[in-house]
MDTraj code that builds the backbone (N, CA, C; nanometers):
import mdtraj as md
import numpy as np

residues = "UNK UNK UNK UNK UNK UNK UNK UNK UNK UNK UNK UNK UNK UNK UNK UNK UNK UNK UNK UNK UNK UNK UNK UNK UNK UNK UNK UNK UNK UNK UNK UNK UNK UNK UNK UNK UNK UNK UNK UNK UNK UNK UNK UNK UNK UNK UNK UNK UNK UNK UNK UNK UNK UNK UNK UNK UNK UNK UNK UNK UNK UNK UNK UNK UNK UNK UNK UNK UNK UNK UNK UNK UNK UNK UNK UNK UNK UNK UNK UNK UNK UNK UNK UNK UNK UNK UNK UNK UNK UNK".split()
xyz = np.array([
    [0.0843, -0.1179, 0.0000],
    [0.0000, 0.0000, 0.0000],
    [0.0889, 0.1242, 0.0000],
    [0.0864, 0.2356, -0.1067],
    [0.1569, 0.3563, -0.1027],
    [0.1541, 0.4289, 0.0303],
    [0.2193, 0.5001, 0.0762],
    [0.2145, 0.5947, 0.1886],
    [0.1047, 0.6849, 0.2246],
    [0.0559, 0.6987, 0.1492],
    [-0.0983, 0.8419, 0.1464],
    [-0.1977, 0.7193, 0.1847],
    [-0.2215, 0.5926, 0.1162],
    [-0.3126, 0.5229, 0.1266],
    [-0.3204, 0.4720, 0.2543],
    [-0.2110, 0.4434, 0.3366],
    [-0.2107, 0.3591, 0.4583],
    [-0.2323, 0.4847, 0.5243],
    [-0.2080, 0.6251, 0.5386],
    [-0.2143, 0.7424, 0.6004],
    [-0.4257, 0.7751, 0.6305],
    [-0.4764, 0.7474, 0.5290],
    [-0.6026, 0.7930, 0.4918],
    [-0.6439, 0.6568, 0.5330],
    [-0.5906, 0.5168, 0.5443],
    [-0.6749, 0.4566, 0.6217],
    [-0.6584, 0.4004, 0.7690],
    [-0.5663, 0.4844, 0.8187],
    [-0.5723, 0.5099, 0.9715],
    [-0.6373, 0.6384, 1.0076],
    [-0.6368, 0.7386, 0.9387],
    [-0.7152, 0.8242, 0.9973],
    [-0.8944, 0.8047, 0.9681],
    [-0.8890, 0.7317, 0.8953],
    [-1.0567, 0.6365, 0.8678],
    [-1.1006, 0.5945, 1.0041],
    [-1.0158, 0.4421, 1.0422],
    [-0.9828, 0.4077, 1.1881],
    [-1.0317, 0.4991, 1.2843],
    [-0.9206, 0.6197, 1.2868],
    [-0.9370, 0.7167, 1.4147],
    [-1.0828, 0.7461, 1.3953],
    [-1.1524, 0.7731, 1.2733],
    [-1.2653, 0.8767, 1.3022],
    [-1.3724, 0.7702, 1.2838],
    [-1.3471, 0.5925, 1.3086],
    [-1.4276, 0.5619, 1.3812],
    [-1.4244, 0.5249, 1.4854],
    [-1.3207, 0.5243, 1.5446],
    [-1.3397, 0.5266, 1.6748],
    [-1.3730, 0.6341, 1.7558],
    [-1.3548, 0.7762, 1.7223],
    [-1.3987, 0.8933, 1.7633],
    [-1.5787, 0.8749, 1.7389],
    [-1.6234, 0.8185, 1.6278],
    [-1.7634, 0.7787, 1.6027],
    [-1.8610, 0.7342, 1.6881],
    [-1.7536, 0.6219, 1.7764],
    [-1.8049, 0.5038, 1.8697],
    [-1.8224, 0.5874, 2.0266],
    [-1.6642, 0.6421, 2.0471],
    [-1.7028, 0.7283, 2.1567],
    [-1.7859, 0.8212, 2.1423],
    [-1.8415, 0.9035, 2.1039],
    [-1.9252, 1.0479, 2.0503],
    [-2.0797, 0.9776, 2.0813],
    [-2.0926, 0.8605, 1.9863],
    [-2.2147, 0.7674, 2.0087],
    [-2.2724, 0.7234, 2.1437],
    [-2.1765, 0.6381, 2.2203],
    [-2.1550, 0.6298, 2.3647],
    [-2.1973, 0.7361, 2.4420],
    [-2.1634, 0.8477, 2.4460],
    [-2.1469, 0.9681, 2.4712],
    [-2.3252, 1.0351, 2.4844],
    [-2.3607, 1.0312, 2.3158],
    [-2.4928, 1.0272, 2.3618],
    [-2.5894, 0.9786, 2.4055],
    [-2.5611, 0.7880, 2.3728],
    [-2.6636, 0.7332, 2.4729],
    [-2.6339, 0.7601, 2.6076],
    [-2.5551, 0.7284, 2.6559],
    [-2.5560, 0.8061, 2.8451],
    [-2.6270, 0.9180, 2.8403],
    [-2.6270, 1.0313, 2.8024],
    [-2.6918, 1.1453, 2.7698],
    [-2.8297, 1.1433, 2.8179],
    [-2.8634, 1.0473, 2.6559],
    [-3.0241, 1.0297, 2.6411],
    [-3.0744, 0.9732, 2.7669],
    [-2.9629, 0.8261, 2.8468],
    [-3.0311, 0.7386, 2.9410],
    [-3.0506, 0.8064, 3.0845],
    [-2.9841, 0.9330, 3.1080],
    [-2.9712, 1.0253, 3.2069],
    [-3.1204, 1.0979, 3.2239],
    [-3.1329, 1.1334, 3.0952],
    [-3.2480, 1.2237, 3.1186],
    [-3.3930, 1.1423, 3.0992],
    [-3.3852, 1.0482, 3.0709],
    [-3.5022, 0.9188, 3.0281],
    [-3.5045, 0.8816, 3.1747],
    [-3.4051, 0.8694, 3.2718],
    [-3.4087, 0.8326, 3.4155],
    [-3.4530, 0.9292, 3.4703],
    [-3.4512, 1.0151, 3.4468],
    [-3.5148, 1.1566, 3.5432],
    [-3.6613, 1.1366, 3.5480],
    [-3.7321, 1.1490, 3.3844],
    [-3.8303, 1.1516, 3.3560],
    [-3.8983, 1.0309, 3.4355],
    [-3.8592, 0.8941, 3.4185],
    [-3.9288, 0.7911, 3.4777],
    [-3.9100, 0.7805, 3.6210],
    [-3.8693, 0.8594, 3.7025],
    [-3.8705, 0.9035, 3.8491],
    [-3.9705, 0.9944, 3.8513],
    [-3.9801, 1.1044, 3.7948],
    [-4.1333, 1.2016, 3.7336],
    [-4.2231, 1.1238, 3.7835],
    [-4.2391, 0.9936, 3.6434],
    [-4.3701, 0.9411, 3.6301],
    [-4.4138, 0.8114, 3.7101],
    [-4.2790, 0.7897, 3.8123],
    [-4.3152, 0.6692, 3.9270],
    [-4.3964, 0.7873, 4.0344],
    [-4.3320, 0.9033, 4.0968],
    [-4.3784, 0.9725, 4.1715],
    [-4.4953, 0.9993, 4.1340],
    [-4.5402, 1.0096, 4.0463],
    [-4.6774, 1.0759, 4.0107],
    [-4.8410, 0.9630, 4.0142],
    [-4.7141, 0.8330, 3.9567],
    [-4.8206, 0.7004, 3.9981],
    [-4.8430, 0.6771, 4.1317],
    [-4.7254, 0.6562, 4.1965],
    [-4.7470, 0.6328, 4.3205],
    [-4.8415, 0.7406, 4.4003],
    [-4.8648, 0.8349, 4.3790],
    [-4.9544, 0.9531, 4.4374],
    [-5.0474, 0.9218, 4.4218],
    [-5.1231, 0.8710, 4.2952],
    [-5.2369, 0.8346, 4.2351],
    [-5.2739, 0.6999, 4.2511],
    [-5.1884, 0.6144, 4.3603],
    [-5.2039, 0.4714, 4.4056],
    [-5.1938, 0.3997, 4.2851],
    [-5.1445, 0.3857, 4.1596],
    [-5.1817, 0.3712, 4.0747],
    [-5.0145, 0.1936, 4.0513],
    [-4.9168, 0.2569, 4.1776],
    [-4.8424, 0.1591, 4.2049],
    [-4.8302, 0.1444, 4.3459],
    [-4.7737, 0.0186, 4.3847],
    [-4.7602, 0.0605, 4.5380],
    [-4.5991, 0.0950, 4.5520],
    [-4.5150, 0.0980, 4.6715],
    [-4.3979, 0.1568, 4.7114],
    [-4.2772, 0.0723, 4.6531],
    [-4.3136, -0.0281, 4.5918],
    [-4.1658, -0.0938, 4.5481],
    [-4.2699, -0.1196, 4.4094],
    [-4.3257, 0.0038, 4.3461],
    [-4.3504, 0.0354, 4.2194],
    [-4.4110, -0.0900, 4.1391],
    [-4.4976, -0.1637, 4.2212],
    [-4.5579, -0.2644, 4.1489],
    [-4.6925, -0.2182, 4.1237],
    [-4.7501, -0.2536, 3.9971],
    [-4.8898, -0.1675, 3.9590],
    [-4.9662, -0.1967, 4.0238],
    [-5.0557, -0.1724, 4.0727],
    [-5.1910, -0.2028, 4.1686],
    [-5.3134, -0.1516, 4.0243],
    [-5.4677, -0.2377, 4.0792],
    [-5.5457, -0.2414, 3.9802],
    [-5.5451, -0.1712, 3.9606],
    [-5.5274, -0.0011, 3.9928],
    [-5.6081, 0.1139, 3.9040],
    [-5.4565, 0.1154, 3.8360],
    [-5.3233, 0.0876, 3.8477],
    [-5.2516, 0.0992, 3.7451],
    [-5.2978, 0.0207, 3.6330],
    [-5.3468, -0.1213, 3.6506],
    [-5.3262, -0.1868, 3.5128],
    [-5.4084, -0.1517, 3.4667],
    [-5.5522, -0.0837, 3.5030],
    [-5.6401, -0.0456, 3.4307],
    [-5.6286, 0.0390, 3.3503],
    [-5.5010, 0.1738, 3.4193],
    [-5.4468, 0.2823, 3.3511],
    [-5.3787, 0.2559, 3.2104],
    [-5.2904, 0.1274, 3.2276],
    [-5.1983, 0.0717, 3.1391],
    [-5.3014, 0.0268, 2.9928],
    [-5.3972, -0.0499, 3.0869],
    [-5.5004, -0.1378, 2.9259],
    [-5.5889, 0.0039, 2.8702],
    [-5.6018, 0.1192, 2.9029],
    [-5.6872, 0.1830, 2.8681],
    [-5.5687, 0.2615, 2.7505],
    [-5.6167, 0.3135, 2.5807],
    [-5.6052, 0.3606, 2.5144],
    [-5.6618, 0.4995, 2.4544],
    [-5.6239, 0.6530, 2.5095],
    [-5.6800, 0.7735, 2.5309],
    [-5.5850, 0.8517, 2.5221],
    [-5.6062, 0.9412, 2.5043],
    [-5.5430, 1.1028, 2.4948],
    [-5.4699, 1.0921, 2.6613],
    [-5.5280, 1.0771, 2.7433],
    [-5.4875, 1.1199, 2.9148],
    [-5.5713, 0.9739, 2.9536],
    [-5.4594, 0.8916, 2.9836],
    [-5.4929, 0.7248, 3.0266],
    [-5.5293, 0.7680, 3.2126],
    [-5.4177, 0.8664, 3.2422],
    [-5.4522, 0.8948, 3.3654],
    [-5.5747, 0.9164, 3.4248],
    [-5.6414, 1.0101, 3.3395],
    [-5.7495, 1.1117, 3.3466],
    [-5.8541, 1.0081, 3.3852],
    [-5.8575, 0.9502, 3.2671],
    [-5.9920, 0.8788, 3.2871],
    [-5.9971, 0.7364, 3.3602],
    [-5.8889, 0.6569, 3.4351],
    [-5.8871, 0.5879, 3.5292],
    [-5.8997, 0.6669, 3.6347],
    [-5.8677, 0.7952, 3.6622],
    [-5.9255, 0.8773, 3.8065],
    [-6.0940, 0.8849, 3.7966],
    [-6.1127, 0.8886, 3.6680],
    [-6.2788, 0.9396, 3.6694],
    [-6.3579, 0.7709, 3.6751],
    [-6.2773, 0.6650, 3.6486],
    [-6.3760, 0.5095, 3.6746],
    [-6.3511, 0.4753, 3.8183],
    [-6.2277, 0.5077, 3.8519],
    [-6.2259, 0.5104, 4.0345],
    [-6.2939, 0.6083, 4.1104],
    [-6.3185, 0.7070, 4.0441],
    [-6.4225, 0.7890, 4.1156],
    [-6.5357, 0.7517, 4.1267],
    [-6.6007, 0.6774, 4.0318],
    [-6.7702, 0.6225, 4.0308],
    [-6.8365, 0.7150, 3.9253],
    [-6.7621, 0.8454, 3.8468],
    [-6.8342, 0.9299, 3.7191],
    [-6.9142, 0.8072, 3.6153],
    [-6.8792, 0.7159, 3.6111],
    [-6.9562, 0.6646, 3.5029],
    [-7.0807, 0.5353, 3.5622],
    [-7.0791, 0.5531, 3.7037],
    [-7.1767, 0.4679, 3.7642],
    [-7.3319, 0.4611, 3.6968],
    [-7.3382, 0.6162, 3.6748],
    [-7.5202, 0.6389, 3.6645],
    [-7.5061, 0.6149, 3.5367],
    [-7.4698, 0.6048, 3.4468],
    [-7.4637, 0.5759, 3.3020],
    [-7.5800, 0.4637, 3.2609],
    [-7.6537, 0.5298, 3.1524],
    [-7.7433, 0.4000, 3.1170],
    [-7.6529, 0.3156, 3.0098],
    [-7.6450, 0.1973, 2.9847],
    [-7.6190, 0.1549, 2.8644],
    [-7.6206, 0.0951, 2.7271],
    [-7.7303, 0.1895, 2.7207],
    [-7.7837, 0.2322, 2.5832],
    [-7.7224, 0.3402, 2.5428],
])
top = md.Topology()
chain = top.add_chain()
for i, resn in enumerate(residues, 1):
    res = top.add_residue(resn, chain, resSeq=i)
    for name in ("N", "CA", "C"):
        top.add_atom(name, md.element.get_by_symbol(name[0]), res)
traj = md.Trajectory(xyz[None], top)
């Protein structure tokens, strides 16, 4: 291999390994702030009984979980409340 060629393919090398770290770099990043958020949204279940203290779902969580809505929250507060008791169903 000429001299320029072996030159241009170590610095190939370097800039993937600079690739790999940089990459690395941002998943920690991303997994930092994805951990914040899901401390957010344990605190917020657990308020809403929705888990108990070692974050295992309790029924109004799984109900929260199977329900498909804009605000899953919302409207498992309003079937634990009894809002849809008087409902005819028709």
């Amino acid at each position: 291999m000429p001299r320029a060629s072996q030159d241009l393919f170590d610095h190939k090398n370097e800039l993937k390994i600079e690739i790999k770290v940089l990459e690395s770099s941002i998943r920690e990043a991303s997994e930092m702030i994805m951990q914040t958020d899901l401390v957010s949204m344990k605190r917020v279940m657990r308020r809403l009984d929705m888990c108990d203290k070692n974050d295992v779902p309790t029924l109004k969580g799984k109900v929260a979980c199977g329900i498909s809505t804009t605000n899953e929250i919302v409207l498992t507060e309003m079937i634990f409340a009894g809002e849809f008791t008087d409902l005819n169903p028709n």
